[in-house]
N, C-alpha and C positions, 0 to 999 in steps of 0.2 A: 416454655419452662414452667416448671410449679414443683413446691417446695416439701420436702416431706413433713407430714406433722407428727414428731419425735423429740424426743429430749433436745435435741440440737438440729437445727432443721438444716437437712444440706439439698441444695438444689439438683436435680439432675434433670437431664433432659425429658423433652418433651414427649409422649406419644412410646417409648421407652421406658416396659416395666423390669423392676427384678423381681427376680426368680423367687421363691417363697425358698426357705432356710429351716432349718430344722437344728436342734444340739447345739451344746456350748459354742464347740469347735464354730460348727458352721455359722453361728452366731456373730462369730467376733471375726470367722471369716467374709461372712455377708456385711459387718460394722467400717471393716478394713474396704471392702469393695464399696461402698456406699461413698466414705470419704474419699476414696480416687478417684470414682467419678463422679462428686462434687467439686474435686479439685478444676477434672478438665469444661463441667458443665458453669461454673464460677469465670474459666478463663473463655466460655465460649457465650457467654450473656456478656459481660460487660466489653467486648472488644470492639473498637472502634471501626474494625474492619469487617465488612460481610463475612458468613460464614455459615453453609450450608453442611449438612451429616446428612450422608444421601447412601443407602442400603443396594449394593450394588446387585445382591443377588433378587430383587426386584424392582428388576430393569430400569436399575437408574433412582429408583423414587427416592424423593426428598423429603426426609422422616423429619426434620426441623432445618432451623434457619433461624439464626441472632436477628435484635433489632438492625441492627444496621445491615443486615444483607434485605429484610422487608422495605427499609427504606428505600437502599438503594435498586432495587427490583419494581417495589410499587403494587407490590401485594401484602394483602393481612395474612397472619400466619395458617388459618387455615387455606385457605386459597393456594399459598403459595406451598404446603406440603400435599398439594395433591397432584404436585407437579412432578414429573419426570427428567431427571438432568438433561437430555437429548431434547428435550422440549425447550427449553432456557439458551441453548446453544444452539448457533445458526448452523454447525454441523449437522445437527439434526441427531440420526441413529447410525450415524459413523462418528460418532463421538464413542459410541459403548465400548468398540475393541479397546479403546486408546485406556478408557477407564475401568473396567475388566484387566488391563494389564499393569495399572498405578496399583488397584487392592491387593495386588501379591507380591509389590515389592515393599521387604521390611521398613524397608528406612525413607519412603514415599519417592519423590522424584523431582527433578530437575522443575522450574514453573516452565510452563506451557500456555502461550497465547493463542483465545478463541475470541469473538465474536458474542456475547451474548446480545437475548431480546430481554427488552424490559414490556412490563403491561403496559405502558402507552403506546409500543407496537415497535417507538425507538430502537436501536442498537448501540450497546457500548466496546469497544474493547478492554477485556479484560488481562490479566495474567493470574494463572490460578496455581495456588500451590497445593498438593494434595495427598494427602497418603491415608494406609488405612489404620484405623480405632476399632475396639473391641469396648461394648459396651454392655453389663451383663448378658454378656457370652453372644451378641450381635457383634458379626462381624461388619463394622462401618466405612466409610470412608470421608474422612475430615477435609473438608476444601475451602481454603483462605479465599478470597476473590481481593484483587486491586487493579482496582481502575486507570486504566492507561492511558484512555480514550486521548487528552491532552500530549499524552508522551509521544503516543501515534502520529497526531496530528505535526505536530514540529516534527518528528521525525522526516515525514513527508513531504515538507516543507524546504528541509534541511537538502532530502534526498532531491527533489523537484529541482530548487538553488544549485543544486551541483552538475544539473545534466541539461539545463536549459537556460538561454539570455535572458538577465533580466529586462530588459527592458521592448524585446518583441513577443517575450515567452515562446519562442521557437527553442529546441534543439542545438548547443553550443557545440562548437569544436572539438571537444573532448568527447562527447557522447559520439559524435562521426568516428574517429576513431577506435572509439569504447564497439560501434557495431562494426566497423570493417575490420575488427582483427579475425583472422582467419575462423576459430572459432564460433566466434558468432553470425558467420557470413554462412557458415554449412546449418546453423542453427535457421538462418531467416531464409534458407534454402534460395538465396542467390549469391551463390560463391562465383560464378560465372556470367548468367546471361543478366547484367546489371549497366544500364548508362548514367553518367556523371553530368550535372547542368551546372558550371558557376555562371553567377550572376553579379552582375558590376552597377550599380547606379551611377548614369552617369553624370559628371559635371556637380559629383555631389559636393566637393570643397569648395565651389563657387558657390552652391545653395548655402553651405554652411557659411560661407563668409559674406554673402549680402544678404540675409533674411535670419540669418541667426542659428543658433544650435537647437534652440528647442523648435525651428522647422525643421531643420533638420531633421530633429528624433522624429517627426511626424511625418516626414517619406518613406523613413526606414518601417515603420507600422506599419502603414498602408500597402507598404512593398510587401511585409512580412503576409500581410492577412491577404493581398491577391495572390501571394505565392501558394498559399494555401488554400485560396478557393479553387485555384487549376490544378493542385496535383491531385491526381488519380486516388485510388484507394490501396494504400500499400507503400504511396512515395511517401519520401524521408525528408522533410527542408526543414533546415541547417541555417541559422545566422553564424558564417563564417569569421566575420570580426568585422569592425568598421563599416565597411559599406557595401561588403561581398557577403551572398548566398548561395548555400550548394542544395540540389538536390538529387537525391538518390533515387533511381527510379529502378527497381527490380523487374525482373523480367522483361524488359524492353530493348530492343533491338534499337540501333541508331535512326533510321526511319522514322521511327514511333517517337524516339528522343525527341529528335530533330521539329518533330510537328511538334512536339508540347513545347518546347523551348518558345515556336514561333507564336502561339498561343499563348502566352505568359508575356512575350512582347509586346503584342497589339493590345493585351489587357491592360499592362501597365501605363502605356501612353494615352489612356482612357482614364485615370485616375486623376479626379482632381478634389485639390487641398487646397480651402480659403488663404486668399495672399501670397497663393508661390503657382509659379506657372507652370505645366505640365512636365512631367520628368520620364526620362526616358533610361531604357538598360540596354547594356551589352552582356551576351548569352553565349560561353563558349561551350562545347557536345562532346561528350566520346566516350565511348563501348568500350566497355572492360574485355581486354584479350587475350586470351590462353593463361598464360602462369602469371600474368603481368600483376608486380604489387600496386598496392593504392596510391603509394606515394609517387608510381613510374605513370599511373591513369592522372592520376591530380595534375604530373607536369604536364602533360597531355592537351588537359581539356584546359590548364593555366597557361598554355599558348593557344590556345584557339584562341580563349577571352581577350588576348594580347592582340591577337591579330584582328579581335573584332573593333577592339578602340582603337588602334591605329587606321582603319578603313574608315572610320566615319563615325563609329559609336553607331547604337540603336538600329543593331542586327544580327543575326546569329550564325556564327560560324562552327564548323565541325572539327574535331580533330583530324 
């Protein structure tokens, strides 16, 4: 920014000259233009908020930038105006259509979340409000920036908490059902050839009631993370509730099931946890078939698991 030196000094933007004036008329027309935009170059210095005027019809470049968009960027202002918007944004040069079609609408546009880089290499999330300014006779485009990066975060957080247990960070209930509705089952392109594992820890109310809850929580971890070292690339495991895990396994035929189930078996009776004695599952199996719903596979494969505790515990049965 810098100031004119005039009877009355009105700031305008940087790097942005006006036009030379000629005659009364134009005189007091150029007086009247000066004060407007002093008005918006006054409202675009002291805001608290970043704020870049970036000249769209070359390509992007950033003709200035308020203190606090330098701040929060981490450039001096020359530096930072020999920048190109597409440069600042992890879009890159698929940012231009998007901004090429903000400078033609009158009345700017809806905020729009990107991705910026800052100069220590960082990235923040932003939301950018934007539309276009005329500034003797440049056609500009004015872009608020606010920092969301924290909103993101909890958001994520918020989103995370709703789709996964807390306490093994596995995949809850609700997300299994959230992927098998029919929908989403032709989207993960296994609406058909797909098998079902539940999984039972067994004798775990006895764990819970001579060793305590908080071992307890500490089979269901351990269960949770070998469930996860054996499934494949593509299986889904599921903390079902209490002491049951499901997992999804796409594209596998019962055979294939069948070995992973027994796999996840012999694993699990290998796991050991200071102060509690080796613990074992029951593994019931079964292949999703023809029109059959989820809820007709789940009773399915919820008798296997039944007929596997009833046999003995700490073996895997098929549907």
């Amino acid at each position: 920014m810098r100031e004119l030196t005039e009877t009355e000094p009105v700031i305008i933007f940087e790097g942005i000259e006006a036009p030379a004036t000629l005659g009364l008329k134009a005189s007091r027309s150029a007086n009247y233009q000066r004060k407007k935009q002093g008005f918006y170059a006054r409202f675009f210095l002291t805001n608290s908020a970043p704020m870049l005027l970036i000249d769209p019809s070359r390509d992007g470049q950033i003709v200035d930038a308020n203190l606090a968009a330098l701040n929060f960027y981490g450039y001096n202002h020359e530096t930072m105006c020999q920048k190109h918007t597409w440069e600042i944004n992890m879009l890159g040069r698929r940012v231009m259509p998007i901004m090429h079609e903000i400078s033609h609408l009158p009345g700017g546009h809806k905020p729009l979340n990107f991705v910026h880089k800052l100069a220590d290499g960082s990235t923040r999330h932003v939301q950018t409000y934007a539309g276009p300014i005329e500034i003797y006779g440049d056609k500009l485009m004015l872009c608020i920036v606010h920092d969301i990066t924290e909103q993101k975060r909890l958001e994520e957080q918020l989103e995370h908490a709703a789709h996964h247990d807390a306490m093994t960070g596995l995949l809850n209930r609700r997300q299994f059902y959230h992927i098998t509705e029919p929908g989403q089952m032709q989207h993960l392109a296994i609406a058909q050839d797909y098998s079902l594992l539940l999984i039972d820890t067994d004798r775990f109310k006895h764990i819970n009631d001579l060793y305590g809850h908080s071992k307890g929580d500490e089979v269901l971890c351990a269960l949770a993370r070998t469930l996860e070292s054996c499934a494949r690339k593509g299986d889904l495991v599921f903390r079902w509730g209490g002491e049951e895990f499901v997992l999804l396994l796409p594209r596998t035929p019962l055979d294939t099931a069948l070995s992973l189930a027994e796999t996840i078996r012999v694993s699990v009776a290998k796991v050991s946890i200071s102060g509690l004695p080796r613990f074992t599952v029951s593994i019931g199996v079964a292949h999703h078939e023809g029109n059959e719903s989820i809820d007709e596979l789940f009773k399915r494969v919820d008798d296997a698991l039944y007929r596997a505790k009833n046999d003995g515990r700490n073996r895997v049965l098929a549907a």
